[in-house]
C-alpha positions as CSV (number, residue, x, y, z in Angstrom):
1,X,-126.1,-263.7,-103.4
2,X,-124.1,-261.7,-101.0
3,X,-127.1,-260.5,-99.7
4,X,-128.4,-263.3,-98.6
5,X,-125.4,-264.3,-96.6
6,X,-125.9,-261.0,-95.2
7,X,-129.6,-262.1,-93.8
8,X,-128.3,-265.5,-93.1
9,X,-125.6,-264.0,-90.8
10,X,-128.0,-261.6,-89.4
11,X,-130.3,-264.3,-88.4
12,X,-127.5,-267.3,-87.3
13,X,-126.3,-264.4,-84.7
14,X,-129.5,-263.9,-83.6
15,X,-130.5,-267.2,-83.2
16,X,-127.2,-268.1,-81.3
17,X,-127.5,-264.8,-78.9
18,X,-130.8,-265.6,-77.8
19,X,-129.6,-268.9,-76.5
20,X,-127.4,-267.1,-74.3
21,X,-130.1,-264.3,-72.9
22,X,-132.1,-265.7,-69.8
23,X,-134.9,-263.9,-67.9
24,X,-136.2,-264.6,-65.0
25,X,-138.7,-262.5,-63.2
26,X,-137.8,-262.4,-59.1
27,X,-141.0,-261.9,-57.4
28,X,-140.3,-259.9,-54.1
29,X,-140.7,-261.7,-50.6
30,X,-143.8,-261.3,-49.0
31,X,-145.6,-263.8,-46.6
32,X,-148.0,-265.0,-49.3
33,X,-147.7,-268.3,-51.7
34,X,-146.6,-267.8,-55.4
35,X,-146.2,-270.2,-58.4
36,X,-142.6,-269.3,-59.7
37,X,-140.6,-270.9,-62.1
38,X,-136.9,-271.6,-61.4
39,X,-134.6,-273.5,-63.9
40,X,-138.0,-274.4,-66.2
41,X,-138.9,-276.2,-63.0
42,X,-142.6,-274.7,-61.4
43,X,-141.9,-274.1,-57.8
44,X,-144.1,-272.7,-54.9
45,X,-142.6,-270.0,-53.4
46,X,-143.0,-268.3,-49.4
47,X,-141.2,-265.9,-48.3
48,X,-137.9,-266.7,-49.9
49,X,-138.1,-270.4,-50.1
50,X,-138.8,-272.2,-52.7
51,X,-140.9,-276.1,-52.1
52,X,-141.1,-278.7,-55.0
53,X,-143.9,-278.2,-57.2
54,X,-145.8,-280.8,-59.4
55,X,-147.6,-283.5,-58.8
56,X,-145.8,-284.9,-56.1
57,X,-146.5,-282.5,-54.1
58,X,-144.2,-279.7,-52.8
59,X,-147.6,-276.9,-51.5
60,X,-148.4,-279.3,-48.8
61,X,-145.0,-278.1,-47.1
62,X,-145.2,-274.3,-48.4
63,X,-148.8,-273.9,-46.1
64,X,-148.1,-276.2,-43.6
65,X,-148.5,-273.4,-40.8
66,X,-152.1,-273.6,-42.0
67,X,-154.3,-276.7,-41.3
68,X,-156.9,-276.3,-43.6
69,X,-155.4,-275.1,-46.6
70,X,-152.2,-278.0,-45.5
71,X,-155.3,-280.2,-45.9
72,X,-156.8,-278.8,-49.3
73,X,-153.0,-279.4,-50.7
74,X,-152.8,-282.8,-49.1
75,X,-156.4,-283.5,-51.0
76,X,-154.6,-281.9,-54.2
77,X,-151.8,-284.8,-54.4
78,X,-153.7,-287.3,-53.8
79,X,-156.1,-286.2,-56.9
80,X,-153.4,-285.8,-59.1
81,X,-151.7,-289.1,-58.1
82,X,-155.1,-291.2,-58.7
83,X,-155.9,-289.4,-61.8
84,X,-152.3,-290.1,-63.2
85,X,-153.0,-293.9,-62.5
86,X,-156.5,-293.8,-63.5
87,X,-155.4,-291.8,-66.9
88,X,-152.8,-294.8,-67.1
89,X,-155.1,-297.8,-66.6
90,X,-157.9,-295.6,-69.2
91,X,-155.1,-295.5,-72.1
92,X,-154.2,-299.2,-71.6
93,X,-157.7,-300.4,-71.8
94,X,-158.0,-298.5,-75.1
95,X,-155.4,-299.3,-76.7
96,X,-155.9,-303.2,-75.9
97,X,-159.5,-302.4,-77.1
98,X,-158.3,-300.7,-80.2
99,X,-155.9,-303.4,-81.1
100,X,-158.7,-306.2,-80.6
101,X,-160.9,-304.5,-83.0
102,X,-158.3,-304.4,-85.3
103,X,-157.3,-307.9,-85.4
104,X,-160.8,-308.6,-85.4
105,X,-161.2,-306.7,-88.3
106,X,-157.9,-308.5,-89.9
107,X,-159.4,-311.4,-89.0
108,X,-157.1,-312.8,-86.3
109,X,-159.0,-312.9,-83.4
110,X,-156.3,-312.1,-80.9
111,X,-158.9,-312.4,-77.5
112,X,-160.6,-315.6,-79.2
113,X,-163.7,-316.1,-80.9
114,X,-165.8,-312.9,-79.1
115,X,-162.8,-310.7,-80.2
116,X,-165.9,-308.1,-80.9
117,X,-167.4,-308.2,-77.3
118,X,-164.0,-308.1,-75.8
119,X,-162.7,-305.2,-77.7
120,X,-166.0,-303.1,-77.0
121,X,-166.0,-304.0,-73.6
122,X,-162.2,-302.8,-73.2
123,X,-162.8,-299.7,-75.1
124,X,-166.0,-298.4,-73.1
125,X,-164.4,-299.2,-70.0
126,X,-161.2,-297.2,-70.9
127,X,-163.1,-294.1,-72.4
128,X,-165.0,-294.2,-68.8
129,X,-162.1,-294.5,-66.7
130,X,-160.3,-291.7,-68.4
131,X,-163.1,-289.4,-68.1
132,X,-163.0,-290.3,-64.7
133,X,-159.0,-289.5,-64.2
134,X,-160.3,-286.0,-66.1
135,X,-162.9,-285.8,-63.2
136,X,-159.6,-286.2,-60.4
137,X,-157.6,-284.2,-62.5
138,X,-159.5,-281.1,-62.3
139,X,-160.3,-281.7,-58.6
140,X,-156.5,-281.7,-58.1
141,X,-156.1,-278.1,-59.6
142,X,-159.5,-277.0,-57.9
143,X,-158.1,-278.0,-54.5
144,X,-154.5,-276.5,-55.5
145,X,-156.1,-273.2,-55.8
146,X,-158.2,-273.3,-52.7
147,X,-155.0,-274.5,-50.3
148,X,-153.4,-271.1,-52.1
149,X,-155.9,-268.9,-51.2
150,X,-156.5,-270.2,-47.8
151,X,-152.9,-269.7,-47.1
152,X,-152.7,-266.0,-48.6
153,X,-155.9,-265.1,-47.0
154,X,-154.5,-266.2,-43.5
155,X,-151.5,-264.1,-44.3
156,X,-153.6,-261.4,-44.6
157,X,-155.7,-261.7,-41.8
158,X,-152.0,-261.9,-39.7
159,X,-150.9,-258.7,-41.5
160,X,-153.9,-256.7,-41.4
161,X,-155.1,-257.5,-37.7
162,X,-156.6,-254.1,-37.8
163,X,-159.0,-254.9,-40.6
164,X,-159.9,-258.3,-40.6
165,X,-161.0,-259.9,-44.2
166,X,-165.0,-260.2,-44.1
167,X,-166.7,-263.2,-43.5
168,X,-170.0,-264.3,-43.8
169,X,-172.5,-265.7,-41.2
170,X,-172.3,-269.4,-40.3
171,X,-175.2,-270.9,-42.6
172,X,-177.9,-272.5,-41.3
173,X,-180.0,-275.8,-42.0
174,X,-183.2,-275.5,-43.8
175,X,-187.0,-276.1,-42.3
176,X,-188.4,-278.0,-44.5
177,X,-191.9,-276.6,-43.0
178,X,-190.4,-272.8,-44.0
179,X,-192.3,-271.5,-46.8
């Protein structure tokens, strides 16, 4: 018996010294954008200032000084605000087709006598529109990403004047009379 109070100890001070430890990894200041996470919160991080992260935005501000990647962040709210709506509006119209299939099943009826049709109809047109939202969704993260690496590599290009980042030739249209 008294060793298990000893392991029960052991573990209750353990358990009630880890809620006191807190790390939090500092990442040094350099011109560049970095995702960082402050107080459990994600933040984007230039320099030493922190900007707002999440879906409300918060990376348009951090690359502001450059237009096309302020633009690829700009494009990455907007995505995330449609497909949070359109994800809303898709889990509505499944769950109101879900619940008319099952009172047409308990044989209540609940959108009248083409319950069935109704319920289908509701269903399909949820599934789509959250498929859809997963469609904006991942555009939102695709265009977070390039608005970081825009930014960075126009850091880069300021730093290391000397030794420009490579780029490739401006591309041309096809002949369609070109073998």
């Amino acid at each position: 018996m008294r060793r298990h109070l000893t392991w029960i100890a052991a573990l209750t001070a353990t358990a009630l010294s880890s809620a006191c430890i807190s790390m939090q990894y500092q990442p040094r200041d350099t011109p560049y954008v970095k995702i960082v996470q402050v107080d459990g919160m994600q933040k984007w991080r230039v320099g030493n200032v922190d900007y707002t992260g999440g879906i409300l935005g918060g990376l348009d501000q951090a690359v502001a000084s450059v237009p096309e990647a302020r633009d690829h962040a700009e494009e990455a709210e907007s995505d995330a605000i449609v497909g949070l709506v359109l994800t809303l509006v898709g889990s509505t119209l499944v769950g109101l087709g879900t619940a008319g299939m099952s009172s047409d099943a308990a044989g209540e009826g609940v959108f009248g006598a083409d319950t069935t049709s109704y319920s289908a109809v509701f269903m399909l047109g949820g599934l789509a529109t959250v498929v859809g939202a997963a469609f904006k969704l991942s555009s939102a993260t695709a265009h977070q990403v390039d608005a970081v690496n825009v930014f960075n590599d126009a850091m880069w290009a300021q730093e290391h004047e000397e030794y420009p980042a490579p780029t490739l030739p401006a591309l041309q249209p096809l002949d369609p009379s070109a073998p």
